[in-house]
Backbone and ligand atoms as CSV (ligand in chain L), in Angstrom:
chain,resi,resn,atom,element,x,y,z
A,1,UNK,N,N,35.438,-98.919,-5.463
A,1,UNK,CA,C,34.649,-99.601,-4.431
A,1,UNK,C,C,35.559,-100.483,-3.588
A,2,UNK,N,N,35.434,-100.225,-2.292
A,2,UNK,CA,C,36.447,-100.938,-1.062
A,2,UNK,C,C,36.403,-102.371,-0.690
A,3,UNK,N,N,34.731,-102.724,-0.842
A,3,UNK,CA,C,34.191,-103.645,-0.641
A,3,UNK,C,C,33.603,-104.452,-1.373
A,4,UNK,N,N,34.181,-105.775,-0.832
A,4,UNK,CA,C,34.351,-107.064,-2.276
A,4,UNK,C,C,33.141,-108.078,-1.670
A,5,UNK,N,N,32.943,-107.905,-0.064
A,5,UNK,CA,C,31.787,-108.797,-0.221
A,5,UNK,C,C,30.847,-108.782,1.212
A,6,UNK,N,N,29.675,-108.452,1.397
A,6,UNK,CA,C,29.417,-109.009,3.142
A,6,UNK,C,C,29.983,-110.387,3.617
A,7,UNK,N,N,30.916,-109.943,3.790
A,7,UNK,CA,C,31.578,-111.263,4.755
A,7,UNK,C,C,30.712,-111.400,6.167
A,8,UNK,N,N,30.190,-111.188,6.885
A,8,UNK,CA,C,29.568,-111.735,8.150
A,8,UNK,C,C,28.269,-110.976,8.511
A,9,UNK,N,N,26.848,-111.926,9.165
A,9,UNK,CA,C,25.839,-110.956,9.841
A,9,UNK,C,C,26.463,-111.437,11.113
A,10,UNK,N,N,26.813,-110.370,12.122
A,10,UNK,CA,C,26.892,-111.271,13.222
A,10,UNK,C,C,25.769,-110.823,14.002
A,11,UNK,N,N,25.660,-112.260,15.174
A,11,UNK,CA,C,23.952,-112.093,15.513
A,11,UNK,C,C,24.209,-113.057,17.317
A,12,UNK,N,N,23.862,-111.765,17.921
A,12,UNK,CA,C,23.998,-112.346,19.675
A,12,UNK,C,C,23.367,-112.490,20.354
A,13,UNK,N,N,23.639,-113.659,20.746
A,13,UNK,CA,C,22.511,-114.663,21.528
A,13,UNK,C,C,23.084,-114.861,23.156
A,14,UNK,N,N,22.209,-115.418,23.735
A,14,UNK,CA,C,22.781,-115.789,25.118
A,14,UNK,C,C,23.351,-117.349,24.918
A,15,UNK,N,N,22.566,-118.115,24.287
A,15,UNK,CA,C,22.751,-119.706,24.447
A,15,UNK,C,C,23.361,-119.847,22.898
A,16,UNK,N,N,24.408,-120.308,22.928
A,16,UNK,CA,C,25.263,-120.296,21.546
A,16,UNK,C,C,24.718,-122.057,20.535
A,17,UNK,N,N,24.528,-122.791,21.777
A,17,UNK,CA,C,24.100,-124.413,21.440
A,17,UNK,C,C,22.547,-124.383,20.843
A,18,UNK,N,N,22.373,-123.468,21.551
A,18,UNK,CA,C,20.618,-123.661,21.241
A,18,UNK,C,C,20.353,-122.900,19.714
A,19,UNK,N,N,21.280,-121.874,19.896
A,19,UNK,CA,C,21.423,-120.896,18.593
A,19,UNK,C,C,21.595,-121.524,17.098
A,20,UNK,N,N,22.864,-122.367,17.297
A,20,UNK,CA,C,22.984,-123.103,16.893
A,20,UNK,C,C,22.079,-124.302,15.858
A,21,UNK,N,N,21.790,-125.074,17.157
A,21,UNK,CA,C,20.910,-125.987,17.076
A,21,UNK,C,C,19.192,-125.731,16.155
A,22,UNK,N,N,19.145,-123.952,16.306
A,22,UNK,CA,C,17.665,-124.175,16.125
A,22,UNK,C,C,18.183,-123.666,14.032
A,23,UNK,N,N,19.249,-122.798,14.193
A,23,UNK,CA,C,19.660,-122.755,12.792
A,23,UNK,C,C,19.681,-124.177,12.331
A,24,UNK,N,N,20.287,-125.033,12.559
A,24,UNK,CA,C,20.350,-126.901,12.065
A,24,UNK,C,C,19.175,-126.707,11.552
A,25,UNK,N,N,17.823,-127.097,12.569
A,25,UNK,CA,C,16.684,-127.334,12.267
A,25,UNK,C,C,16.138,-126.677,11.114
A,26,UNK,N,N,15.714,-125.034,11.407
A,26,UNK,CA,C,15.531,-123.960,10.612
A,26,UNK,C,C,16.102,-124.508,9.133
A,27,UNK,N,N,17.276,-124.779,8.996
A,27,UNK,CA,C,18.170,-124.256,7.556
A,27,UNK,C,C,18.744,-125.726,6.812
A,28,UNK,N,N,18.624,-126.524,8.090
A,28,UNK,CA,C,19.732,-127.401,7.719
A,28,UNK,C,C,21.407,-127.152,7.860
A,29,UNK,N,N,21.547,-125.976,8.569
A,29,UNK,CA,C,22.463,-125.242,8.503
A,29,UNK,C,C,23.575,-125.853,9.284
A,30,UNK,N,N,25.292,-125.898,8.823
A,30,UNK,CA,C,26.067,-126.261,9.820
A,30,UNK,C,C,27.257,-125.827,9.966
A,31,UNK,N,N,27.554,-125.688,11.097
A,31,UNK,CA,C,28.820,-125.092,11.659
A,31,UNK,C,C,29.738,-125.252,11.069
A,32,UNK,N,N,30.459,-124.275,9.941
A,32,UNK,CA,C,31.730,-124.203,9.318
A,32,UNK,C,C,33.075,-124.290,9.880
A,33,UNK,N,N,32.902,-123.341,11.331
A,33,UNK,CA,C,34.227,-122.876,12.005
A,33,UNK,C,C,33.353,-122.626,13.539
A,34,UNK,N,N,33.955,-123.090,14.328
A,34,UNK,CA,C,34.068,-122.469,15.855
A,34,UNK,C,C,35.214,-121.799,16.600
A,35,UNK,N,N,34.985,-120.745,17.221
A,35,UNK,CA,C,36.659,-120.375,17.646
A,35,UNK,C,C,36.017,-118.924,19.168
A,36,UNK,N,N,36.897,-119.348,19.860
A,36,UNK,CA,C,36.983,-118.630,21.036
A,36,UNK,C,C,37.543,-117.260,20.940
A,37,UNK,N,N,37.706,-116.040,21.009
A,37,UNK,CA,C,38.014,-114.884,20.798
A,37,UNK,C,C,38.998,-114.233,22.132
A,38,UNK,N,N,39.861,-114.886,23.487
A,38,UNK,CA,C,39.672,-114.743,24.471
A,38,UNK,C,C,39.581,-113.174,24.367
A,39,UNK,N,N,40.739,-112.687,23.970
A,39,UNK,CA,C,40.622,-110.860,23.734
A,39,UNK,C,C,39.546,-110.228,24.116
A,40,UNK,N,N,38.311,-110.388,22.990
A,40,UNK,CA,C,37.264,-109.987,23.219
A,40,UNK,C,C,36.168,-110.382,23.836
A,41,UNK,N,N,36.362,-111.668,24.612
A,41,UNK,CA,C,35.703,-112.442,25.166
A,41,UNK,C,C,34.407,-113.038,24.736
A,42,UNK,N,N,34.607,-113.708,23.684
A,42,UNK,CA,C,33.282,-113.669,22.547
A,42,UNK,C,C,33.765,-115.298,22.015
A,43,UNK,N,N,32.926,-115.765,22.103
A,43,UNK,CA,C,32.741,-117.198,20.964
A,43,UNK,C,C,31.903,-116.473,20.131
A,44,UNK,N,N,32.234,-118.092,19.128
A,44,UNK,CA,C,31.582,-117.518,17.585
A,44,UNK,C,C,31.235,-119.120,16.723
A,45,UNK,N,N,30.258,-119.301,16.268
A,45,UNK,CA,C,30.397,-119.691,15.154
A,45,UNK,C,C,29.771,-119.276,13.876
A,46,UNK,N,N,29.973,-120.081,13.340
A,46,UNK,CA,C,30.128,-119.236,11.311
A,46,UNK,C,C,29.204,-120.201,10.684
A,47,UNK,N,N,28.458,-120.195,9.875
A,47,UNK,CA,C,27.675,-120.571,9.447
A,47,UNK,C,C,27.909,-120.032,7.729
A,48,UNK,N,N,28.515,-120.554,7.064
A,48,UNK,CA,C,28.950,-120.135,5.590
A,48,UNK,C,C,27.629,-120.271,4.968
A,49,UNK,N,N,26.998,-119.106,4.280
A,49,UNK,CA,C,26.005,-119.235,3.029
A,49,UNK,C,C,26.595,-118.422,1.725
A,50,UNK,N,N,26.770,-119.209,0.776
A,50,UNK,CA,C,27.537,-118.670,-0.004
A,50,UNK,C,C,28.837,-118.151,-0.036
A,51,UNK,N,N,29.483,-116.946,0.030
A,51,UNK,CA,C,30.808,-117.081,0.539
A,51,UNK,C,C,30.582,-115.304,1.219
A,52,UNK,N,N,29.346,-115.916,2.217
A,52,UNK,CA,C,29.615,-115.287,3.601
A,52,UNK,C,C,29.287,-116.199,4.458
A,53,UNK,N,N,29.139,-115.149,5.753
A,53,UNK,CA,C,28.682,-116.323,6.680
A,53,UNK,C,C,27.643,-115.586,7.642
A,54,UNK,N,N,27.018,-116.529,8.451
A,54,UNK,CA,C,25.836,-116.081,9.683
A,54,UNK,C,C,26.992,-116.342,10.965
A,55,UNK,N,N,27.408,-115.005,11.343
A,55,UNK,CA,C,28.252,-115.168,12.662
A,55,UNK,C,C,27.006,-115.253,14.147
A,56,UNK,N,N,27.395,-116.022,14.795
A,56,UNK,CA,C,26.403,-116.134,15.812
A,56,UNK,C,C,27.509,-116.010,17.324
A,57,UNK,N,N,27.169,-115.236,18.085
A,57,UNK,CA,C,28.205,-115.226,19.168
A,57,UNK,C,C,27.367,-114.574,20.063
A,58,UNK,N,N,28.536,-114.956,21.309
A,58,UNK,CA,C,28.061,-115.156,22.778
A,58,UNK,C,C,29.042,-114.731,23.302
A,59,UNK,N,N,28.568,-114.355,24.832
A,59,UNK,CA,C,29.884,-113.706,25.304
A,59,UNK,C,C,30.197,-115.333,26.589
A,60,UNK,N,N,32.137,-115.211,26.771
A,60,UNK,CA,C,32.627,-115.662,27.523
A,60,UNK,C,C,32.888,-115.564,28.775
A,61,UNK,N,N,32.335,-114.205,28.879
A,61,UNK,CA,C,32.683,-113.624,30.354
A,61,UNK,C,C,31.815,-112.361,30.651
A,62,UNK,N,N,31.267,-111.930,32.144
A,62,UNK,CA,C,30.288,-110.739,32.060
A,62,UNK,C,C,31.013,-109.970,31.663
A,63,UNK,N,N,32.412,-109.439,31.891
A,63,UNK,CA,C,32.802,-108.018,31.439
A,63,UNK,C,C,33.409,-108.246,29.833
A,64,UNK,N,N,32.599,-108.559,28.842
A,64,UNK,CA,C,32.975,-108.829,27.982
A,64,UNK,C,C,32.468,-107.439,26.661
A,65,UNK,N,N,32.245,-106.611,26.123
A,65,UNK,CA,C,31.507,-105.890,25.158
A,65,UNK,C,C,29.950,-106.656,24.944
A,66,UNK,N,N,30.777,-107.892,24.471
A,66,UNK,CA,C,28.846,-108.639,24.128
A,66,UNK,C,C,28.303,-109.016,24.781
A,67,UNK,N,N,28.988,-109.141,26.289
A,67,UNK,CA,C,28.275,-109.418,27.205
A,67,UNK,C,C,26.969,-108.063,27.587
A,68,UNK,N,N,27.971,-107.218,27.249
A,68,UNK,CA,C,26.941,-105.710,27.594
A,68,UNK,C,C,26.161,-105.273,26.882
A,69,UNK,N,N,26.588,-105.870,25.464
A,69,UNK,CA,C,25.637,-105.960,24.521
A,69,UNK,C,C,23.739,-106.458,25.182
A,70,UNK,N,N,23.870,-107.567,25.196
A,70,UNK,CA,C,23.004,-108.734,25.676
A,70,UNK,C,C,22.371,-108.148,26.442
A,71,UNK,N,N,23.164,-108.007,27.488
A,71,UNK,CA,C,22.733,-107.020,28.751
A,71,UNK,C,C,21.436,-105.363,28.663
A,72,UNK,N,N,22.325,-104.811,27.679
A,72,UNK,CA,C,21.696,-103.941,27.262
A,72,UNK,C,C,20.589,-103.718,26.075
A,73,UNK,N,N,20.807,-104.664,25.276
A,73,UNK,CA,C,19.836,-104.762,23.760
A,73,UNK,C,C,19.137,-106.042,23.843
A,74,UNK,N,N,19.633,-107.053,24.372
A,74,UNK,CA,C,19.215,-108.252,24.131
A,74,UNK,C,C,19.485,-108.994,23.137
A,75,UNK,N,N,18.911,-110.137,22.993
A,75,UNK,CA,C,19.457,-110.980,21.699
A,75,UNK,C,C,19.516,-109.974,20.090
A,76,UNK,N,N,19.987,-110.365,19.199
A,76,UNK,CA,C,19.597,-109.735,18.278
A,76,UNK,C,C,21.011,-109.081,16.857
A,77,UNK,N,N,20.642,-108.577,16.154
A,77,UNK,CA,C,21.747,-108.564,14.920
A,77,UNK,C,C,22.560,-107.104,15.860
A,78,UNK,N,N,23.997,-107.695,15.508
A,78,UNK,CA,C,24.997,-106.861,16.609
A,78,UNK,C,C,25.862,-106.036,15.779
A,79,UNK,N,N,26.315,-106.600,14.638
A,79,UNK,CA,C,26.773,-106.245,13.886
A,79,UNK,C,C,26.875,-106.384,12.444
A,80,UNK,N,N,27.908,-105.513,11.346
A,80,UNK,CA,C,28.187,-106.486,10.209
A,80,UNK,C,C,29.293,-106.476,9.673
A,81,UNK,N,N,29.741,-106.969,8.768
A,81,UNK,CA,C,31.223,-107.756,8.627
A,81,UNK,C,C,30.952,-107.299,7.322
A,82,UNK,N,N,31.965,-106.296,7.162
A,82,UNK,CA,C,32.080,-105.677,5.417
A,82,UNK,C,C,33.700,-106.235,4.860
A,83,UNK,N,N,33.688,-107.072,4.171
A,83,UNK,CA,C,34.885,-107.718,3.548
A,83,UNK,C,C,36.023,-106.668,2.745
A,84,UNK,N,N,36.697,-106.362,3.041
A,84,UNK,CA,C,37.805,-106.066,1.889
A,84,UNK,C,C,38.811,-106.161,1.574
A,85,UNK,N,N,39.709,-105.739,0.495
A,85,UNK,CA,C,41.275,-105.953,0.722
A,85,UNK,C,C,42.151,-106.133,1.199
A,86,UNK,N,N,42.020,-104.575,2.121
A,86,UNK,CA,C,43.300,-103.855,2.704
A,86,UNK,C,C,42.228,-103.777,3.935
A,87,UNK,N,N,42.249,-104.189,5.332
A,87,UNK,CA,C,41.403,-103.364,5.905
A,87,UNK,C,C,42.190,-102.072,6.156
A,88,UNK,N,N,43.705,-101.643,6.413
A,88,UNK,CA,C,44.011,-100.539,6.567
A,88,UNK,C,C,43.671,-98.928,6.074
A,89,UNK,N,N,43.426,-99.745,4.710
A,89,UNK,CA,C,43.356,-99.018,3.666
A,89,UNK,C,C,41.882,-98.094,3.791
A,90,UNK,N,N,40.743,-99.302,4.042
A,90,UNK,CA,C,39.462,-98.914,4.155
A,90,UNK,C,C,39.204,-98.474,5.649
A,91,UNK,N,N,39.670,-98.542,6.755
A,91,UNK,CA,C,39.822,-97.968,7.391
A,91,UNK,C,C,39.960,-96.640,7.878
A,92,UNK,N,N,41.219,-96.303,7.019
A,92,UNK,CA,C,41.995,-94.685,6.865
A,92,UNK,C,C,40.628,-94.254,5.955
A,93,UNK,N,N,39.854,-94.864,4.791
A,93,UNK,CA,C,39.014,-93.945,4.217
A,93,UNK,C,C,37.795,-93.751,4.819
A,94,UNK,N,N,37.685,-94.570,6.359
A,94,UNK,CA,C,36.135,-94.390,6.458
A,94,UNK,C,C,36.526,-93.178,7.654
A,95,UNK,N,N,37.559,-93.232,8.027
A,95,UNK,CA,C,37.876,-92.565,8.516
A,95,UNK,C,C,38.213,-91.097,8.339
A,96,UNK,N,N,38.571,-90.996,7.337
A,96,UNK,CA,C,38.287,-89.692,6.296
A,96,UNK,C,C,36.891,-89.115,5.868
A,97,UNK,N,N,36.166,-90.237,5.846
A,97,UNK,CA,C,34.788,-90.003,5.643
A,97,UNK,C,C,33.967,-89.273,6.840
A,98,UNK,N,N,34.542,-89.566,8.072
A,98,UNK,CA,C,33.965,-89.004,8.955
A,98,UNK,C,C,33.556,-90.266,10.069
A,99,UNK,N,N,34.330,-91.447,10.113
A,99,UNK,CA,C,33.836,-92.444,10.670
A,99,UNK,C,C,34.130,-92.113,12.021
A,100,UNK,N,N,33.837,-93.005,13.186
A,100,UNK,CA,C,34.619,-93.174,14.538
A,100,UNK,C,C,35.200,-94.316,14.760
A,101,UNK,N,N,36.641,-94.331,14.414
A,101,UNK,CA,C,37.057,-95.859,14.414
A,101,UNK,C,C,36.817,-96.474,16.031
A,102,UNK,N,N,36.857,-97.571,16.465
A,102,UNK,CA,C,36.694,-98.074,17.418
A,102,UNK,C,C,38.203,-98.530,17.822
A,103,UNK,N,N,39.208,-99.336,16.571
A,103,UNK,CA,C,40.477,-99.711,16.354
A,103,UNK,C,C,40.922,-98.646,15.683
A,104,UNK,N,N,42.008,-98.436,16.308
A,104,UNK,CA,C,42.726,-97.070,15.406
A,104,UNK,C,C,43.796,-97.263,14.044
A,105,UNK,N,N,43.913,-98.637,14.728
A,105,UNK,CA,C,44.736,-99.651,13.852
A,105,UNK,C,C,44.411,-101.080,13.532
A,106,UNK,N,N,44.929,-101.883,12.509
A,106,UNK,CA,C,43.457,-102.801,12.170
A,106,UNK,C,C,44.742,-103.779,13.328
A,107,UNK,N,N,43.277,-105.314,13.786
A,107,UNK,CA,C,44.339,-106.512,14.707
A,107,UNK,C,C,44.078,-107.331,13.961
A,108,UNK,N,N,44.400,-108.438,14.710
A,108,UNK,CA,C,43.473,-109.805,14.353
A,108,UNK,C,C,42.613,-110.233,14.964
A,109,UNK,N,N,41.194,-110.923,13.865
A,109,UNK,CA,C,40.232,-111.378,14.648
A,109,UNK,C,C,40.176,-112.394,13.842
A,110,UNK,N,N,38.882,-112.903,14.047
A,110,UNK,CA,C,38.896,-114.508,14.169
A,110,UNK,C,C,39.140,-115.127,12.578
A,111,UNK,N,N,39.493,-116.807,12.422
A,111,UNK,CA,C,39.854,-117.207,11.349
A,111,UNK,C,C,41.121,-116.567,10.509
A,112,UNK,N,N,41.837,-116.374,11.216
A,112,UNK,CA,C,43.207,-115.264,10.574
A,112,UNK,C,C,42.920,-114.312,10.258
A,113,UNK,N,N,41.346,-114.074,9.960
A,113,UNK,CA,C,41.419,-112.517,9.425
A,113,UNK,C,C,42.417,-111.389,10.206
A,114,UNK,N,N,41.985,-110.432,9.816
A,114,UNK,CA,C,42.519,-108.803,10.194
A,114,UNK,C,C,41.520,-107.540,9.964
A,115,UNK,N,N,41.147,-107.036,11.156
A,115,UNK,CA,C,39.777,-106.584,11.612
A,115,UNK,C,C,40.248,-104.893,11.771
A,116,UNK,N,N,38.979,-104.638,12.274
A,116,UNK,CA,C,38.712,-103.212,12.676
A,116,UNK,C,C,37.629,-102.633,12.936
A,117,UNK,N,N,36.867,-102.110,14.051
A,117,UNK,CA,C,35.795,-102.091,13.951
A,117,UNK,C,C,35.485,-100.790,14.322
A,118,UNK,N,N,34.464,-99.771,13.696
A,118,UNK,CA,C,33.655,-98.775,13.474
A,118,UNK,C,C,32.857,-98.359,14.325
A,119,UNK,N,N,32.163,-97.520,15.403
A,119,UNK,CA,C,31.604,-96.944,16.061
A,119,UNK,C,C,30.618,-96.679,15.070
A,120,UNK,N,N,29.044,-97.341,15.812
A,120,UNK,CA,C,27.787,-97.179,15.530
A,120,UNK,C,C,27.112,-95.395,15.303
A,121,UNK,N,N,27.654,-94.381,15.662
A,121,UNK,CA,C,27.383,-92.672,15.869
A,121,UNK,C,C,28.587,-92.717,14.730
A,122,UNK,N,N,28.194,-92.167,13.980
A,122,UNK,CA,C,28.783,-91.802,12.878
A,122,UNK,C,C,28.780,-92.515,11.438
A,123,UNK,N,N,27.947,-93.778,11.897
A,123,UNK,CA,C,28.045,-94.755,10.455
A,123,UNK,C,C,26.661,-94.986,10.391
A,124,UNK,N,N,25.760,-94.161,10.908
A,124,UNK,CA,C,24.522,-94.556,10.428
A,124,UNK,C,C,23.914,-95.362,11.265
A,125,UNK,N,N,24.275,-95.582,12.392
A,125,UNK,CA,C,23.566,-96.171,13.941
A,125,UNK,C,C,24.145,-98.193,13.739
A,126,UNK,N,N,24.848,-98.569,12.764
A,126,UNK,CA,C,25.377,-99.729,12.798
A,126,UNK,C,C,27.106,-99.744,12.624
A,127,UNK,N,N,26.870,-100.683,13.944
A,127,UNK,CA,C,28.532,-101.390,13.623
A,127,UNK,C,C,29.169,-101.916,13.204
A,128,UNK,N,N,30.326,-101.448,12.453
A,128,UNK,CA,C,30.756,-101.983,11.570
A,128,UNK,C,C,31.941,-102.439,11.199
A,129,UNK,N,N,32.117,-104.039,11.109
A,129,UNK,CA,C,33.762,-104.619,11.121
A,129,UNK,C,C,34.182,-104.244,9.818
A,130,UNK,N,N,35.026,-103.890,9.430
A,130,UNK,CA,C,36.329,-104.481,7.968
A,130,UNK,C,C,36.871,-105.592,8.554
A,131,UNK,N,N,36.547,-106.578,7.247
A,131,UNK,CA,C,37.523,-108.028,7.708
A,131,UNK,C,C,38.118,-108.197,6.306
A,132,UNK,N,N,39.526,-108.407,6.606
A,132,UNK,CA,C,40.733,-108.611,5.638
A,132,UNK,C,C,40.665,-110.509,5.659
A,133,UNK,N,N,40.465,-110.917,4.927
A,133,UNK,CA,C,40.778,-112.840,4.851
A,133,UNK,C,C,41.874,-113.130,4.473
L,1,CO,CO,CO,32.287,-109.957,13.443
């Protein structure tokens, strides 16, 4: 088994403060980590429950992916964040499996991790990160 833990729901909103803010209320919930993505043009924050987290993000710019996201789906769960080892490793096997990588090779994304992300047609209609910590 590749995968050691759901590391992230991520979940996209237009208003990141309000998003925020209404989790506080809702949960009591509070911002672990904030961090700007410029690359992908995406803020984020993290919301740790247990030892995952509620990723909540917004886009930085219209020509951004999540901006088109938004655009096109509206608010709502965007993705998910499957934790493992090696992402290389799990990568090359989902890829064997029949995946559509999105990264052909894993980068970096946010919090030092080391990412990679999966094309929704071929994995069962969801997208899907490997995040290396
Ligand atoms: Co993510």
């Amino acid at each position: 088994m590749l995968l050691t833990e759901i590391d992230h729901v991520a979940i996209a909103v237009h208003d990141l403060e309000a998003a925020i803010e209404y989790y506080a209320e809702a949960f009591g919930a509070e911002v672990e980590h904030r961090e700007i993505v410029e690359s992908d043009g995406v803020e984020e924050a993290l919301i740790k429950v247990a030892d995952s987290y509620i990723q909540l993000i917004t886009a930085t710019r219209p020509d951004s992916p999540i901006a088109g996201a938004l655009e096109k789906r509206g608010e709502g769960l965007h993705h998910i964040g499957y934790r493992v080892d090696d992402c290389a490793e799990a990568l090359a096997a989902m890829v064997e499996a029949g995946a559509r990588p999105l990264d052909e090779v894993p980068r970096p994304g946010s919090r030092g991790t080391t990412i990679a992300f999966i094309h929704p047609k071929g994995s069962f209609g969801t997208l899907i990160e490997l995040v290396q910590e």
